[in-house]
C-alpha positions in Angstrom: 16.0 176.7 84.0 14.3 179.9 84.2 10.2 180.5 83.8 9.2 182.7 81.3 6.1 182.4 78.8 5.6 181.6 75.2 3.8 180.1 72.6 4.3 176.2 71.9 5.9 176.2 68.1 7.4 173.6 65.6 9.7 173.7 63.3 8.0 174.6 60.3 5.3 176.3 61.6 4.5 179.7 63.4 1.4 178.2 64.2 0.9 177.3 68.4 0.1 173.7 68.4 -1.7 172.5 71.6 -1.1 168.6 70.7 2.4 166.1 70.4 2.1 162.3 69.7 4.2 160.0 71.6 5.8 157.0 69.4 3.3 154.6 69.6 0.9 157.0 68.1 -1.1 158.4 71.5 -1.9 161.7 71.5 -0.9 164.1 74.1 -2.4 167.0 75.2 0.5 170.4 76.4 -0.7 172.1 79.1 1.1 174.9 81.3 4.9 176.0 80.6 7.2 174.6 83.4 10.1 176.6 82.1 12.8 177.4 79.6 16.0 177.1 78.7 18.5 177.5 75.4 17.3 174.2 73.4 13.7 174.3 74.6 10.6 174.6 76.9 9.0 172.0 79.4 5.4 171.5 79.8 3.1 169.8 81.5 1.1 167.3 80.2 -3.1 167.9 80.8 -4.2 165.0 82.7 -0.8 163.9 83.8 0.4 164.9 86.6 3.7 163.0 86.9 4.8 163.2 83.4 5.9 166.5 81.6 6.9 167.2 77.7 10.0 168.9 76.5 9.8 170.4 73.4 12.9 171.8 71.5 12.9 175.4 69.9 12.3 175.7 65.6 15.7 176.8 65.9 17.2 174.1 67.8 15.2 171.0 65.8 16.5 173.2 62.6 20.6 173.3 63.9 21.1 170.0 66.0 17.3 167.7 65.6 19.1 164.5 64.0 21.9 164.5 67.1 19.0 165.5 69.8 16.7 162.2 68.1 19.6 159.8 68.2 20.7 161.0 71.7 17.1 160.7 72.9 16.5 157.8 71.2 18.8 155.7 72.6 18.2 157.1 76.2 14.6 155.6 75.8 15.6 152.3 75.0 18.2 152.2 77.5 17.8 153.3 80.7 19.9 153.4 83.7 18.0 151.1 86.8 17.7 154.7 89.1 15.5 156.2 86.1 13.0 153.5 87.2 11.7 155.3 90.3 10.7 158.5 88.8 12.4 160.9 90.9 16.2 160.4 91.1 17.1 160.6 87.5 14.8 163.2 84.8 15.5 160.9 82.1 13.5 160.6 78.7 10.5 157.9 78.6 9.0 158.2 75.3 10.1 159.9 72.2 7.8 162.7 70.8 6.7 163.6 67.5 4.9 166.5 66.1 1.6 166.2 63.4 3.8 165.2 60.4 5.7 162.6 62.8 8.6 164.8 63.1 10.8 164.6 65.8 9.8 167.4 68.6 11.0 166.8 72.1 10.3 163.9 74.6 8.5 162.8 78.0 10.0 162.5 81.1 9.1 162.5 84.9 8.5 165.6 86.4 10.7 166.1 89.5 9.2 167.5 92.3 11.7 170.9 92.7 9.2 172.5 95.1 9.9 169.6 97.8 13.9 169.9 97.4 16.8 172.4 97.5 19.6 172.8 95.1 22.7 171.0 96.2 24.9 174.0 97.2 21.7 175.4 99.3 22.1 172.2 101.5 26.1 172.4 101.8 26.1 175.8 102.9 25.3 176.4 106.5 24.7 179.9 106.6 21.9 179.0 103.8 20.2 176.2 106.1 20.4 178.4 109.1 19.2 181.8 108.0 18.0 181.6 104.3 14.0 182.5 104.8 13.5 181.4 101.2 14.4 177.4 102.3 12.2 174.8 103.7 12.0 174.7 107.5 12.9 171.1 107.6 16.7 172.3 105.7 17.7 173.9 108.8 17.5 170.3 110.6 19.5 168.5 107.9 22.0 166.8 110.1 25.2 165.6 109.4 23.3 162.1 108.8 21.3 163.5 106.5 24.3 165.1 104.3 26.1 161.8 104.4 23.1 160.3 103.3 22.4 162.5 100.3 26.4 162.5 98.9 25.7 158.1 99.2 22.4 159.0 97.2 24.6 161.4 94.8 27.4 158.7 94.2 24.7 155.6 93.6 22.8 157.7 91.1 26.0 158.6 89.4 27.2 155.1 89.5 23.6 153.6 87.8 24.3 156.2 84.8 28.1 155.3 84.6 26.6 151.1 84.6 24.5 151.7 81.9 26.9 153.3 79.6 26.7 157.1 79.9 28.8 159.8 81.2 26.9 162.7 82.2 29.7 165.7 81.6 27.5 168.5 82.6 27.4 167.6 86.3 26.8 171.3 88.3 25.3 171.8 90.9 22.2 173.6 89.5 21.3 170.2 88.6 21.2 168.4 91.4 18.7 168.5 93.8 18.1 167.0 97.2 14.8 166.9 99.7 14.1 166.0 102.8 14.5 162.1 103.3 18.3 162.7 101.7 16.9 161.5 98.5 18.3 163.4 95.3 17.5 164.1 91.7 19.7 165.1 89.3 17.8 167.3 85.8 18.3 168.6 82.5 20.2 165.4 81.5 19.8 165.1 77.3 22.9 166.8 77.0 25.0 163.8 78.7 27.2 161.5 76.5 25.3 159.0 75.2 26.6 155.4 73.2 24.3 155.4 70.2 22.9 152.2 68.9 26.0 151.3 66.9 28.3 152.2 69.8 29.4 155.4 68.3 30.1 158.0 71.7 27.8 161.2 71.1 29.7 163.6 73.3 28.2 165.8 76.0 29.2 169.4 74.5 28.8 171.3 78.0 30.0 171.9 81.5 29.7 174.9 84.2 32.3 176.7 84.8 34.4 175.6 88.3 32.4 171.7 87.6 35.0 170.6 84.9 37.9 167.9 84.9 41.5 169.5 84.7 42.0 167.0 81.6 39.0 168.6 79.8 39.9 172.3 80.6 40.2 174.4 77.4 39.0 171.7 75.3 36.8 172.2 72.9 33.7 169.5 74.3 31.8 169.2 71.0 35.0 167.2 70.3 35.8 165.2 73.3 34.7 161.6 74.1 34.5 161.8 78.1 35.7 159.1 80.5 33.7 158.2 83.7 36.6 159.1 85.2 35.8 163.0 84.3 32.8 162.4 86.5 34.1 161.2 89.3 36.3 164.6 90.0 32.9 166.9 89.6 31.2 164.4 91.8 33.8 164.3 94.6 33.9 168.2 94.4 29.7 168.1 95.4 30.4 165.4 98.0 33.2 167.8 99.4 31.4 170.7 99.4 28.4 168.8 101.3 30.7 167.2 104.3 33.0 170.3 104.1 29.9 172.9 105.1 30.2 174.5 101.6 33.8 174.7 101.5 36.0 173.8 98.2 38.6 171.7 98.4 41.2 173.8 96.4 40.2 176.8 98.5 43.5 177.8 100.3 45.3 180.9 101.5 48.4 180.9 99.2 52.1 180.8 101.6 54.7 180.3 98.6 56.7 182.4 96.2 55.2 184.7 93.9 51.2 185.1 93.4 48.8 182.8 93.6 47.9 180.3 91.2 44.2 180.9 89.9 41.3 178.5 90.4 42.2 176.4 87.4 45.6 176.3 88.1 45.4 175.1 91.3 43.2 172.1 89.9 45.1 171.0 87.5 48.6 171.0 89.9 46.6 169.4 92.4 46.9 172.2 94.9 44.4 170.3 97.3 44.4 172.4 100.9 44.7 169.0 102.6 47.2 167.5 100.5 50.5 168.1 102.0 51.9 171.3 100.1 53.3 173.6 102.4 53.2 176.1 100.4 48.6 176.1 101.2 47.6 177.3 104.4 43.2 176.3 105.3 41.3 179.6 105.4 40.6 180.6 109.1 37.0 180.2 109.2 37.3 176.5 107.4 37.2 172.5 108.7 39.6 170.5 109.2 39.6 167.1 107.5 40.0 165.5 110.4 36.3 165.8 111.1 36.1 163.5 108.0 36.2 160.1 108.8 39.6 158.1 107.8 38.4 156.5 104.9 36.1 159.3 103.2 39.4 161.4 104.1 41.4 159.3 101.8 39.6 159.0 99.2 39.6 162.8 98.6 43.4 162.9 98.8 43.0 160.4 96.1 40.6 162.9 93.9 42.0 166.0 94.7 46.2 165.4 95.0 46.7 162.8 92.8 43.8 162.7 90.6 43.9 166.0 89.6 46.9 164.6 87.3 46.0 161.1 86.8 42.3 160.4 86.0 42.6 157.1 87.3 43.9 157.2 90.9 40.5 159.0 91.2 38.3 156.8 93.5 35.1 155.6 91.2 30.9 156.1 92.1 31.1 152.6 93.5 33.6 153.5 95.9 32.0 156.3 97.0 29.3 154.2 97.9 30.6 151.2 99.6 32.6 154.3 101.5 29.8 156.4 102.7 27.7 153.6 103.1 30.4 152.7 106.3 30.2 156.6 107.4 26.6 156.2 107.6 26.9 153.1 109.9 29.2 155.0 112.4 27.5 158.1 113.5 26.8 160.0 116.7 24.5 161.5 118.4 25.6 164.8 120.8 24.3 164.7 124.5 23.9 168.4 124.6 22.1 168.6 121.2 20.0 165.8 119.6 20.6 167.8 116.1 24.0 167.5 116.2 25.6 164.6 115.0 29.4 163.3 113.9 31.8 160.5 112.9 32.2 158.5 115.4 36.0 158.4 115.7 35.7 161.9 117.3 35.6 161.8 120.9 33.8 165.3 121.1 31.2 166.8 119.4 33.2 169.1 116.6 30.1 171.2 116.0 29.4 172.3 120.4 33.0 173.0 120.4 32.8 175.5 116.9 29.8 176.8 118.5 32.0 177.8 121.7 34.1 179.6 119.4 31.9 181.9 117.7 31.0 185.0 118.5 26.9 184.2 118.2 26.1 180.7 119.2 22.8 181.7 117.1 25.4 180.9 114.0 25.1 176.6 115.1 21.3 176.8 115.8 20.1 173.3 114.5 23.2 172.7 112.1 25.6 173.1 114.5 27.8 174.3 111.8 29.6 177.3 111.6 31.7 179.6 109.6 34.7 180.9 112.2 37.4 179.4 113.9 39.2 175.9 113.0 38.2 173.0 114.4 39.5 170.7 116.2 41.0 173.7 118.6 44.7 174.0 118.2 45.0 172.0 114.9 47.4 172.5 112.7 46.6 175.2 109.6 49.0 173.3 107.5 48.9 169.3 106.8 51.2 167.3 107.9 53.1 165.4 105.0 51.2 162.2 103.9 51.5 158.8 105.3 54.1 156.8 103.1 52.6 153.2 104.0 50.8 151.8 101.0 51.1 155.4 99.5 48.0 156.9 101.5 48.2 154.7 105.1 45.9 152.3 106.6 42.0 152.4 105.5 39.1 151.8 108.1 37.4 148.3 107.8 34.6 148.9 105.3 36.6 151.4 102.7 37.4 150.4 99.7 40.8 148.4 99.8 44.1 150.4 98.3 46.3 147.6 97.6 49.6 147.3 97.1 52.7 149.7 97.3 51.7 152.0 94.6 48.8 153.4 95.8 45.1 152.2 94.5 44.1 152.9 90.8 40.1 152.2 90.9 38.9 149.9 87.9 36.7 151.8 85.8 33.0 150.7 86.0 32.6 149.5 82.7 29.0 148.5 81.7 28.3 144.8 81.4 27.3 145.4 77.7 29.9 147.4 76.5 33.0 145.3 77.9 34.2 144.6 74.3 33.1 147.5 72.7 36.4 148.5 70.2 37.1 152.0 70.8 36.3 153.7 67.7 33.5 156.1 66.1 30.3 154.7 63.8 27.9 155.9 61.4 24.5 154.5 61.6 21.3 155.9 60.5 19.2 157.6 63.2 16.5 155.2 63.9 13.2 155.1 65.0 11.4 154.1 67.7 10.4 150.6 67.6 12.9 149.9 64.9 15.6 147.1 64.3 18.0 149.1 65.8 16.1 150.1 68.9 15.6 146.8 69.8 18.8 145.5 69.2 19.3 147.9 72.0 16.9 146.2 74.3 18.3 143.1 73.6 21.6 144.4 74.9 20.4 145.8 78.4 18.5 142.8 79.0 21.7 140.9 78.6 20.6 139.1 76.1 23.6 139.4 73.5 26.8 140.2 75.0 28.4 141.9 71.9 26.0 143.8 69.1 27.2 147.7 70.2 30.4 148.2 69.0 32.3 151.1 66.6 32.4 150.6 63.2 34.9 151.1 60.4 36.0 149.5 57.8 38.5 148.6 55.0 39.9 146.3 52.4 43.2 145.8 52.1 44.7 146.4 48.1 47.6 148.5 48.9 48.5 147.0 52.1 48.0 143.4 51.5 44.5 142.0 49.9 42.8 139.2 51.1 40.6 136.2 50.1 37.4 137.3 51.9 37.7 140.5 50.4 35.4 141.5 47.3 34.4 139.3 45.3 35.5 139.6 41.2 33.2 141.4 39.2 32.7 144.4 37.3 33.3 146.5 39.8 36.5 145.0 40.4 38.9 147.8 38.8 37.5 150.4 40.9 37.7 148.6 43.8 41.3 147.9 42.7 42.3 151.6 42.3 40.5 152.7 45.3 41.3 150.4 48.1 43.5 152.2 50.9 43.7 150.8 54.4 45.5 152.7 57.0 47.1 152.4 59.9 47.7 154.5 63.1 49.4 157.5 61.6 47.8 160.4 64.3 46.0 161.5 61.0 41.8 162.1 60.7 39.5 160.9 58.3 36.4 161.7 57.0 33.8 158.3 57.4 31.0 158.4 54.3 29.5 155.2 54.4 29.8 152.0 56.6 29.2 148.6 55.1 29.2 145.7 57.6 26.5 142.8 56.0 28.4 139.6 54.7 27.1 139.9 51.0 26.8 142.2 47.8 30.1 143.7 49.8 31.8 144.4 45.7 28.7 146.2 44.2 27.7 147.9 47.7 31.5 149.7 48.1 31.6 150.3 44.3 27.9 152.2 44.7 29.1 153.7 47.3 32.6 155.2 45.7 30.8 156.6 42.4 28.4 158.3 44.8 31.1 159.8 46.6 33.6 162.7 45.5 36.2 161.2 43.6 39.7 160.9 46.0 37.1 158.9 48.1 38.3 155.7 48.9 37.9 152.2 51.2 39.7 150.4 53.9 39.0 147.0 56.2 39.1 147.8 59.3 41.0 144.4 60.4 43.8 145.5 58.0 43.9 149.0 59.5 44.4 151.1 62.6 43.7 149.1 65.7 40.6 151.1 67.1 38.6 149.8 64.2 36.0 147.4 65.2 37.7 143.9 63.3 34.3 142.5 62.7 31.0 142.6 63.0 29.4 140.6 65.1 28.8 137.8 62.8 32.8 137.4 62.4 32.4 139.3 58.7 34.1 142.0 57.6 33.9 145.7 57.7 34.8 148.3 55.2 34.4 151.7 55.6 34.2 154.5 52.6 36.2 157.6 53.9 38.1 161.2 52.2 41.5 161.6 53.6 43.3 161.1 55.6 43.9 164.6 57.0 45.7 166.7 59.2 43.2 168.6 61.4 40.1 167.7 62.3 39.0 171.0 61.1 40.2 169.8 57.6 37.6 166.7 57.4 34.9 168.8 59.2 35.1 171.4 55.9 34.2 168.4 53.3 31.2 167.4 56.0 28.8 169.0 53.0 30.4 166.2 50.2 29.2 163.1 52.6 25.8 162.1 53.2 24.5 163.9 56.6 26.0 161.5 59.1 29.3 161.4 58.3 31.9 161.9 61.2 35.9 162.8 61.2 37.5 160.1 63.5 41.3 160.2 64.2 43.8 157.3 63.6 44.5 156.7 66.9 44.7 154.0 68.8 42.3 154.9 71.2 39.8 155.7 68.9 38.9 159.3 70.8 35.7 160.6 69.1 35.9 164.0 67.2 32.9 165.2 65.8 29.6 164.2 63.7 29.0 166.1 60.8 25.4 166.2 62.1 26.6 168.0 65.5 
């Protein structure tokens, strides 16, 4: 986010306005600019120092405002438990409207940037050591202290994942960390977000070198994200942290021909520590063996396996319960009370780099440096991989790998979404305050167990009726010619209208088809493809009014303008993937 100046603006309007209203109706007062990026500006709030207001451009409001207020929305009425403190998570609190009660923007804590570093600042050693731009206290930030923050990193990361987002645009210019270890992570309304019917509104961005190799070349706008895409950014920040800034598919290249490029590498799972021959560890790198064991492991996990099969990656959780055990077995060197290291080593890894270098002025306070490999006269080239359990034995405290195939982490599925059908939803963009919203509340408070699921529907004419299905009426030979349920063909259709309340089902679908072009037609969902929601969550049916089916997604998006604005294409798959709203 860069800082630059200018005039507070609405859609609408040219005129600066100096006031917002939060959704209950108070009236805030903007004060100074706190900077800007491509969808909007932050400001402070006069008379508030802990909460600021973002605000997003005419232009923005004008191309995306229904998708940012159904995004936003939901983030207000469910929030992750590490939004709580204020600091770790910049997460929404209040929605914010402008004078005509139009959506504008929304509140949030303001994080304390001044008091922290960026995350790469504090992996890189020659930055703590000699950047004069840094806080004084980064130059003491131990090895503790960096175990400490990745443990902070993965439990924030984990809270998000538990209350059922992904957070996609994970790089490391959002992520800060300060002093006590603690970190923050900013600029978070772009993550996935489960809307209040269950529908997944996908996060459309990532940095370039922070993506998943499943999700390279994709278009994102389109993509429904897994945790699992997550966990690989996250793992590359906690390497990078214990690894003194150094990536873990950064190798010097020993095989035939040239050398694969960055992405290349990621996606063959072309990990410097994981066994390929053909990778030699730069000169000036670590070793994993400073790692302990278990944090070792789970790497090879990420990095080898992982980087082919999203689920051998090891989850947040993990993470946690593993660095959480690092943190407990730490020493203290004799000959430098700054320096500190797993203790499994016998020696102090970072007094023997600092006998190495040419400047011992290099390992002042860090004791980290940038030549030589550590431990002296290791090995440049890995040693191929234990075969006992598929990764060998794990340190009491790690999390367990069981079994002869290796360990495939369970996904950390939120308690309120367990049964959530795959699928995509329409629902109307509500309000703060309304039905919907608190339906939502209900849900995180673990009240009802079920209410957010995906949504679409069908009766079944041509592929078998059935006796709940619409009642007789006059509507009944249009319902007749225009029932189509369908099954898992790999085909897309365009979704118009949603019906899911147990009566006036005949006259609401009939309504519905007249005020829809005329090859639209309706389906049951328990009659069709199987990532359909069956019911709802009375035990009545759903129907859905759709156009198709079609061959490309690009085909359904083109009729977006015949549907009412939030329409969405969803494929007949039987994972339900989401493709796009037409309000995106």
């Amino acid at each position: 986010m860069t800082t630059s100046r200018c005039s507070l603006q609405f859609a609408g309007s040219a005129v600066a306005r100096k006031h917002v209203f939060v959704s209950s109706g108070t009236r805030l007062a903007v004060g100074g600019e706190l900077g800007t990026g491509g969808e909007g500006t932050t400001y402070r709030i006069s008379g508030d120092a802990k909460t600021a207001v973002k605000l997003y451009h005419p232009a923005s409001l004008a191309a995306k405002g229904k998708l940012y207020e159904r995004k936003v929305s939901v983030m207000v009425a469910n929030r992750p438990a590490e939004a709580n403190d204020g600091q770790s998570l910049a997460w929404p609190t209040e929605i914010v409207l402008d004078a005509s009660r139009q959506f504008v923007g929304f509140t949030m804590p303001i994080i304390d940037t001044k008091a922290a570093v960026k995350w790469h600042n504090a992996a890189n050693p020659s930055t703590r050591d000699s950047d004069a731009s840094m806080p004084p206290w980064l130059r003491k930030f131990s090895y503790r202290y960096r175990v400490q923050a990745c443990r902070n990193l993965a439990q924030v990361v984990a809270s998000t994942h538990f209350a059922g987002y992904v957070i996609g645009d994970l790089n490391q210019q959002n992520i800060f960390v300060d002093l006590s270890a603690g970190v923050s992570l900013i600029d978070l309304d772009s993550i996935q977000v489960p809307d209040e019917m269950g529908r997944v509104l996908p996060c459309p961005v990532a940095a370039a070198g922070f993506i998943a190799p499943e999700l390279m070349g994709k278009d994102l706008k389109l993509v429904a994200r897994e945790p699992t895409s997550d966990y690989f950014v996250m793992a590359l920040h906690l390497y990078t942290m214990l690894m003194e800034g150094w990536a873990p598919y950064n190798a010097t290249w020993g095989g035939v021909g040239d050398k694969p490029d960055a992405s290349q590498r990621i996606r063959e799972g072309l990990y410097v520590n994981g066994g390929d021959r053909r990778l030699r560890r730069p000169p000036k790198a670590l070793s994993d063996e400073v790692l302990p064991p278990g944090i070792r492991n789970l790497f090879l996990l990420c990095f080898a396996d992982g980087a082919r099969n999203p689920n051998a990656r090891p989850s947040a959780k993990h993470w946690v319960t593993a660095l959480d055990e690092a943190a407990k077995n730490i020493k203290r060197c004799s000959k430098d009370r700054v320096h500190e290291y797993p203790s499994h080593l016998s020696n102090c890894p970072w007094c023997e780099r600092a006998q190495q270098a040419t400047s011992a002025q290099a390992f002042r306070n860090s004791g980290t440096a940038q030549t030589g490999i550590w431990p002296p006269g290791a090995s440049s080239n890995r040693p191929s991989r234990p075969n006992i359990g598929g990764y060998g034995t794990i340190p009491s405290g790690s999390p367990t790998f069981g079994g002869a195939g290796g360990y495939v982490p369970p996904r950390p599925t939120p308690a309120y979404r367990k049964q959530i059908i795959s699928g995509n939803v329409p629902g109307t963009i509500y309000r703060y305050g309304s039905a919907a919203a608190q339906i939502l509340r209900w849900i995180r408070n673990g009240v009802v167990a079920l209410i957010a699921f995906s949504i679409i529907g069908s009766v079944a004419n041509s592929c078998g009726s059935s006796s709940s299905g619409p009642s007789a009426g006059s509507d009944s030979n249009l319902l007749a010619q225009r029932g189509q349920n369908l099954g898992c063909s790999g085909e897309y259709i365009l979704i118009l209208k949603s019906l899911i309340e147990q009566s006036s089902f005949e006259s609401d679908i009939a309504q519905s088809l007249r005020s829809s072009p005329s090859d639209a037609r309706y389906l049951r969902t328990d009659q069709s493809c199987s990532s359909f929601a069956q019911s709802s969550s009375s035990g009545g049916p759903i129907y859905a009014v759709y156009l198709g089916p079609f061959s490309s997604p690009a085909a359904a998006l083109a009729r977006c303008a015949e549907g009412p604005s939030d329409s969405y294409v969803k494929p007949l798959t039987s994972d339900g993937s989401v493709v796009s709203s037409c309000a995106s």
